[in-house]
N, CA and C of each residue as an Amber inpcrd file, in Angstrom:
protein
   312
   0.5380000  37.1660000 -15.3480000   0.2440000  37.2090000 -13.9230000
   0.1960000  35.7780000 -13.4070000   0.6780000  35.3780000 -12.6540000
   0.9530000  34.2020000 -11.6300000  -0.0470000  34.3080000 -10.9310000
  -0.8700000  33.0140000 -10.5740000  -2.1190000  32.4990000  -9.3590000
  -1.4760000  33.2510000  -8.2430000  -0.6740000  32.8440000  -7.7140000
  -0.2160000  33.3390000  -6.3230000  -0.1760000  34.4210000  -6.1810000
  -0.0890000  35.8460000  -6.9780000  -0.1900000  36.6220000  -7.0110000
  -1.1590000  37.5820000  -6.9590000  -2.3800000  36.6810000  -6.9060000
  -3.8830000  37.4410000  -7.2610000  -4.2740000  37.9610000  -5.6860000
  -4.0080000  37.1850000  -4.6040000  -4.4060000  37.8330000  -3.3520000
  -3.9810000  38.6950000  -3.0700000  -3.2780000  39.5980000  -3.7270000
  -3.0100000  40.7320000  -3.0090000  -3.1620000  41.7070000  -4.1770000
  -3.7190000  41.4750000  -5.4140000  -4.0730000  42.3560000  -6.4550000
  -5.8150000  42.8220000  -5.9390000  -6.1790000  43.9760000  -6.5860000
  -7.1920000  44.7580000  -6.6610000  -7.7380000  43.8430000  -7.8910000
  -8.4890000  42.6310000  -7.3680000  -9.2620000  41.9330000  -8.2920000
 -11.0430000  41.6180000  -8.5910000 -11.7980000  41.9220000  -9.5490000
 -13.6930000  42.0370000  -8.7770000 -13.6780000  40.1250000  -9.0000000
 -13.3310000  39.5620000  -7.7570000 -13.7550000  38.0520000  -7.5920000
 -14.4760000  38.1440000  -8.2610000 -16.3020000  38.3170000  -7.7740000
 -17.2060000  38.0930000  -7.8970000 -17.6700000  38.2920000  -9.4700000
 -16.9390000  39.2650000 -10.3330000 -17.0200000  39.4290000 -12.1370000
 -17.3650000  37.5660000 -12.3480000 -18.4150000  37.3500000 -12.9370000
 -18.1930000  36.1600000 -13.4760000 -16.8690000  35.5900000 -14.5710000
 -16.6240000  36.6720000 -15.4590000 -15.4250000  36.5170000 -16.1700000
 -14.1120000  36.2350000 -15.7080000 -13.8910000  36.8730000 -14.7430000
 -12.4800000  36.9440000 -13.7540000 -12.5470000  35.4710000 -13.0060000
 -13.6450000  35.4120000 -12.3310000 -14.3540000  34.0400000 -11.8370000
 -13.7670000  32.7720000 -12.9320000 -14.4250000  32.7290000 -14.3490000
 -14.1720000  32.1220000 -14.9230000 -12.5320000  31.9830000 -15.5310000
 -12.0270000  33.3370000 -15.3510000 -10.1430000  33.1140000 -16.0750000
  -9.5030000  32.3010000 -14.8150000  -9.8400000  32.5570000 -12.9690000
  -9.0390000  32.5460000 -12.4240000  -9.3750000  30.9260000 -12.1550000
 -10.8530000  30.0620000 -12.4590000 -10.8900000  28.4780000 -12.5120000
  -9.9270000  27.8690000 -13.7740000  -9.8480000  28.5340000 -14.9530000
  -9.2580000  28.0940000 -16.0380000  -7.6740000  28.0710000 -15.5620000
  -7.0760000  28.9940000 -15.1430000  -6.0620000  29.3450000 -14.3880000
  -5.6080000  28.2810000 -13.2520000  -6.4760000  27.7410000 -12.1980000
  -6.2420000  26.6330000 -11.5140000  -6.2230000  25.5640000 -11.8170000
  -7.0770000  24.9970000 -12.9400000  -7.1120000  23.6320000 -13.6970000
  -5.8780000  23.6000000 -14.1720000  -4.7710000  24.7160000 -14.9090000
  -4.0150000  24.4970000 -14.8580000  -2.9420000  24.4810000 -14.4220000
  -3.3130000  25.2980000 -13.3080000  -2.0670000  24.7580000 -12.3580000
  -1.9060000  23.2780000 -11.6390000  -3.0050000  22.8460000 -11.1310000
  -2.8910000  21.6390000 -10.6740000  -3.1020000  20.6810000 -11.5730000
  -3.3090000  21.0540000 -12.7150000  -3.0120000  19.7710000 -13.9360000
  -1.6220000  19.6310000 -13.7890000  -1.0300000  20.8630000 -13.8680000
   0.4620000  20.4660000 -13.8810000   1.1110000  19.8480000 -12.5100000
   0.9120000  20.1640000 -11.7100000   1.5540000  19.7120000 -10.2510000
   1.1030000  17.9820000 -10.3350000  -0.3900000  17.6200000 -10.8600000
  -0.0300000  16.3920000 -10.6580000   0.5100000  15.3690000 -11.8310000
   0.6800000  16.1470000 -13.1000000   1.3180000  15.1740000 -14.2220000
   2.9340000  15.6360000 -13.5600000   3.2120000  16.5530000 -12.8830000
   4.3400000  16.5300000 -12.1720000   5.0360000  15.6290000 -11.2360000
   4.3280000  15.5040000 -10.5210000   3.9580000  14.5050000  -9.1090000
   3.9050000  13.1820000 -10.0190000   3.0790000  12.3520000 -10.5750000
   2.8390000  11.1230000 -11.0250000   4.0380000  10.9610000 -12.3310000
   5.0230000  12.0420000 -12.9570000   6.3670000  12.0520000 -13.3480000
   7.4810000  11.7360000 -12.7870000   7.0730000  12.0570000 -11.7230000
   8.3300000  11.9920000 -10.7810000   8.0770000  10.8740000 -10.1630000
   7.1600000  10.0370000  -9.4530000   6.9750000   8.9300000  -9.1470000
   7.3380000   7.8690000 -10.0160000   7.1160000   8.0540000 -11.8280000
   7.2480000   7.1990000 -12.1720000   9.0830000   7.0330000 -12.8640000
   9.4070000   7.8970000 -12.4860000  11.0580000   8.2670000 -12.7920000
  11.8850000   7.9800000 -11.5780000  11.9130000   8.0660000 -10.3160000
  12.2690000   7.9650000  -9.4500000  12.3300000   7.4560000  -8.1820000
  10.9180000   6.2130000  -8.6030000  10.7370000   5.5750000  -7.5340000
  10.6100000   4.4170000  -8.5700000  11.0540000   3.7810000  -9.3970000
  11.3080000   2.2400000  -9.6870000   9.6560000   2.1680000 -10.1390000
   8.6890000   2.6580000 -11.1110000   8.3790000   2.0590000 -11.1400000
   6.6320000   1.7640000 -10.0980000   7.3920000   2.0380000  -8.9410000
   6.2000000   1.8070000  -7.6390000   4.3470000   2.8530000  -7.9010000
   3.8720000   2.2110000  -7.9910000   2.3910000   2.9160000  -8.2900000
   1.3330000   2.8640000  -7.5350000   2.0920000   3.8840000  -6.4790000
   1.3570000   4.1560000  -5.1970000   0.1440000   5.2420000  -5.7150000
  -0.3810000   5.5140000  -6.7220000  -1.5380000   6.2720000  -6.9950000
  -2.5180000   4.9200000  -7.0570000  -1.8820000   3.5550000  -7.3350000
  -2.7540000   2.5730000  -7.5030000  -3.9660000   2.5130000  -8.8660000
  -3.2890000   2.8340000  -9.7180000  -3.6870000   2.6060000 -11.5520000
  -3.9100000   1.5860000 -11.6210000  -2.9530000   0.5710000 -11.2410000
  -2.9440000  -0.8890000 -11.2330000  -4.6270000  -1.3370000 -10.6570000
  -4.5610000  -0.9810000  -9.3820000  -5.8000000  -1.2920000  -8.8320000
  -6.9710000  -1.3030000  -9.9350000  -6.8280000  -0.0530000 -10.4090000
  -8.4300000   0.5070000 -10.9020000  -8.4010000  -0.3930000 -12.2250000
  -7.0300000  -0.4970000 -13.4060000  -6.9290000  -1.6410000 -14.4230000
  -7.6200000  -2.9580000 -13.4450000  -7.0610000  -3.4230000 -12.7320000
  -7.7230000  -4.6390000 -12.1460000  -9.4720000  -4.6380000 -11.9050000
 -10.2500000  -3.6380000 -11.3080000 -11.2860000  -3.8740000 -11.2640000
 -12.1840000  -3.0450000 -12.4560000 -11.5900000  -2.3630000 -12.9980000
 -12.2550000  -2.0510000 -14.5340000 -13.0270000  -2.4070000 -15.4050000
 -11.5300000  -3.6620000 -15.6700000 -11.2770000  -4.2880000 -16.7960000
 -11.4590000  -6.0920000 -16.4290000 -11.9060000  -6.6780000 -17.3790000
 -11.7280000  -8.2740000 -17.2550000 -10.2820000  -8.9380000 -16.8370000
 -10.6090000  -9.8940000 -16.0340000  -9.0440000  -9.9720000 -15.2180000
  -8.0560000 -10.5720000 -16.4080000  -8.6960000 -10.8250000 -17.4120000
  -7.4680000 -11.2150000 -18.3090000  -6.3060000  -9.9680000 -18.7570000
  -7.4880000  -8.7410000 -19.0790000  -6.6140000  -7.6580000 -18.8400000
  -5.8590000  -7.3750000 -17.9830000  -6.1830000  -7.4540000 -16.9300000
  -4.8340000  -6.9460000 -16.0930000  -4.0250000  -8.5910000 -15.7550000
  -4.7870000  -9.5330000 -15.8390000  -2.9060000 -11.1030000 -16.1040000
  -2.0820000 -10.8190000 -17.2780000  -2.8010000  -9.9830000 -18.2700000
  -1.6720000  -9.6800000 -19.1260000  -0.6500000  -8.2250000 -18.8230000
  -0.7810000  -7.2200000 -17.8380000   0.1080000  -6.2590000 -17.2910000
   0.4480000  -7.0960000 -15.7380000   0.2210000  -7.4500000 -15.2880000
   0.0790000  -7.7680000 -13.6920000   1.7620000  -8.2080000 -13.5360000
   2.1580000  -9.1790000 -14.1380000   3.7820000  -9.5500000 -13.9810000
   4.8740000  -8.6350000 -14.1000000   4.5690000  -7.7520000 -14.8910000
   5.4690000  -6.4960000 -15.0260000   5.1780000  -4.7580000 -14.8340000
   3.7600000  -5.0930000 -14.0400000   3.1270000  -3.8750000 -13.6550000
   4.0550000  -2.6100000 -13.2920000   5.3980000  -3.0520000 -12.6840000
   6.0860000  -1.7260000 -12.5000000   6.8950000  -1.1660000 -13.1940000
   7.0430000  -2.1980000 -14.3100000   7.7380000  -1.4530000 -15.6750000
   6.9750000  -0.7510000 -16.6480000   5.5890000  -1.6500000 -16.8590000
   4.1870000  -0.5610000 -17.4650000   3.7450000   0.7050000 -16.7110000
   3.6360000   0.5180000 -15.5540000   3.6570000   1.8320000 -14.8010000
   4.3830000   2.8590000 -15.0260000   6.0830000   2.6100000 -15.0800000
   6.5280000   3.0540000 -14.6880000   6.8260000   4.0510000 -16.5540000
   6.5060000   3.0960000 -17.6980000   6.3260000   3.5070000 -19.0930000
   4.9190000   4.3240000 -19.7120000   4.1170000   4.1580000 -18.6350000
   2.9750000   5.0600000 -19.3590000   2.6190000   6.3340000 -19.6090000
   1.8440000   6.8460000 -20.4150000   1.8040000   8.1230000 -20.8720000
   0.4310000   8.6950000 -19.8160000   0.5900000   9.0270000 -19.1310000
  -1.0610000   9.4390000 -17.8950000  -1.3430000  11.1670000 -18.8340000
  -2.2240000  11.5520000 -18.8100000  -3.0170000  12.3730000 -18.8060000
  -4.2440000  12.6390000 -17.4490000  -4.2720000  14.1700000 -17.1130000
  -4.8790000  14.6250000 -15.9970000  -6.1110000  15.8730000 -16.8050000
  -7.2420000  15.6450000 -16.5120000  -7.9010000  16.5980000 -16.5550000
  -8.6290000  17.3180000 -14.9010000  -8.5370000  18.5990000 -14.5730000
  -9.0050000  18.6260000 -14.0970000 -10.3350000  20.2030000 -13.9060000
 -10.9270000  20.0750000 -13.3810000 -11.5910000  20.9690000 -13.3200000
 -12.5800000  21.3340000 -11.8370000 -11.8800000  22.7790000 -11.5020000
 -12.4060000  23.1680000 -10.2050000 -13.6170000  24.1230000 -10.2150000
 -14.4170000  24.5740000  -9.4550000 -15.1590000  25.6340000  -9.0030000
 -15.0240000  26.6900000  -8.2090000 -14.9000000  27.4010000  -8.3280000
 -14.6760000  28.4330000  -6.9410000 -16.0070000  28.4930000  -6.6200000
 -16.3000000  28.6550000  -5.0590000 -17.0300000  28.5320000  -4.6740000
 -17.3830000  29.7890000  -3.9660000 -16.3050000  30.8240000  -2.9640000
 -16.4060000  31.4860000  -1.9510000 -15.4050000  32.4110000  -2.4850000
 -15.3430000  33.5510000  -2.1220000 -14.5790000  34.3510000  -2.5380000
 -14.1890000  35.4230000  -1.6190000 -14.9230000  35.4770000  -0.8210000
 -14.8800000  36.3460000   0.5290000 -13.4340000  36.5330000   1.6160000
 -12.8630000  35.0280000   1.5860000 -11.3280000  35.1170000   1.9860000
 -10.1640000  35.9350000   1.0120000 -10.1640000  35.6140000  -0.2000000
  -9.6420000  36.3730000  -0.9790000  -9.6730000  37.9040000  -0.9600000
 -10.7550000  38.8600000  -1.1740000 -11.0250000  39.6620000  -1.2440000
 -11.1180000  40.4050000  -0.0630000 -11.2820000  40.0500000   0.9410000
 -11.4370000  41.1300000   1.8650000 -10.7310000  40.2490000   3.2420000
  -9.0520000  40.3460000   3.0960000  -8.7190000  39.9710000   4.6890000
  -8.7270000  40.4340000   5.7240000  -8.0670000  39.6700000   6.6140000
  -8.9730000  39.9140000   7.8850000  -7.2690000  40.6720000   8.5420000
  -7.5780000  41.6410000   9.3340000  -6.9360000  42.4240000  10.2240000
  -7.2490000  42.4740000  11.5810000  -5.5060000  42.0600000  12.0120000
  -5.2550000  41.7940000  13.0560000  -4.9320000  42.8100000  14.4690000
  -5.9750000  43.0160000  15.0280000  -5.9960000  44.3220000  16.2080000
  -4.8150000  43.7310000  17.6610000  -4.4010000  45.0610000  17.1180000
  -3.4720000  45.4470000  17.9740000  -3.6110000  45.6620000  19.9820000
């Protein structure tokens, strides 16, 4: 079963279990969209590291660390291995489950 597909299935939101498959279920979807996204940036745009990694190496780390990436930052960028964890909550469930109808 596909995420996108759940709004219009006969689903008990509120089951804590279902609750819990359909957060496990979103972590990975948007894990993937953004090791997707930050793939494709680093394949197809030269390099450029508009998520700003660079930045956060710079104030992290001791600046010697980043004078030793800083000259070729968009070829290290553009070579690194990123990993995404993420993890959501559902919070509300009430849109899902019971839409709203539109009077005629």
């Amino acid at each position: 079963m596909d995420l996108p597909e759940l709004g219009s299935l006969d689903i008990e939101y509120e089951d804590p279990k279902v609750e819990a498959a359909l957060e496990r279920e979103i972590n990975i979807l948007v894990q993937g969209q953004i090791l997707n996204l930050i793939g494709r940036v680093q394949r197809e745009f030269g390099g450029a590291d508009i998520f700003g990694f660079g930045l956060l190496l710079k104030k992290r780390h001791p600046p010697r660390v980043w004078r030793a990436y800083a000259e070729n930052w968009d070829d290290t960028f553009a070579a690194l291995d990123i990993s995404a964890e993420v993890s959501s909550r559902i919070v509300s469930t009430g849109v899902l489950s019971k839409p709203l109808r539109m009077r005629e």
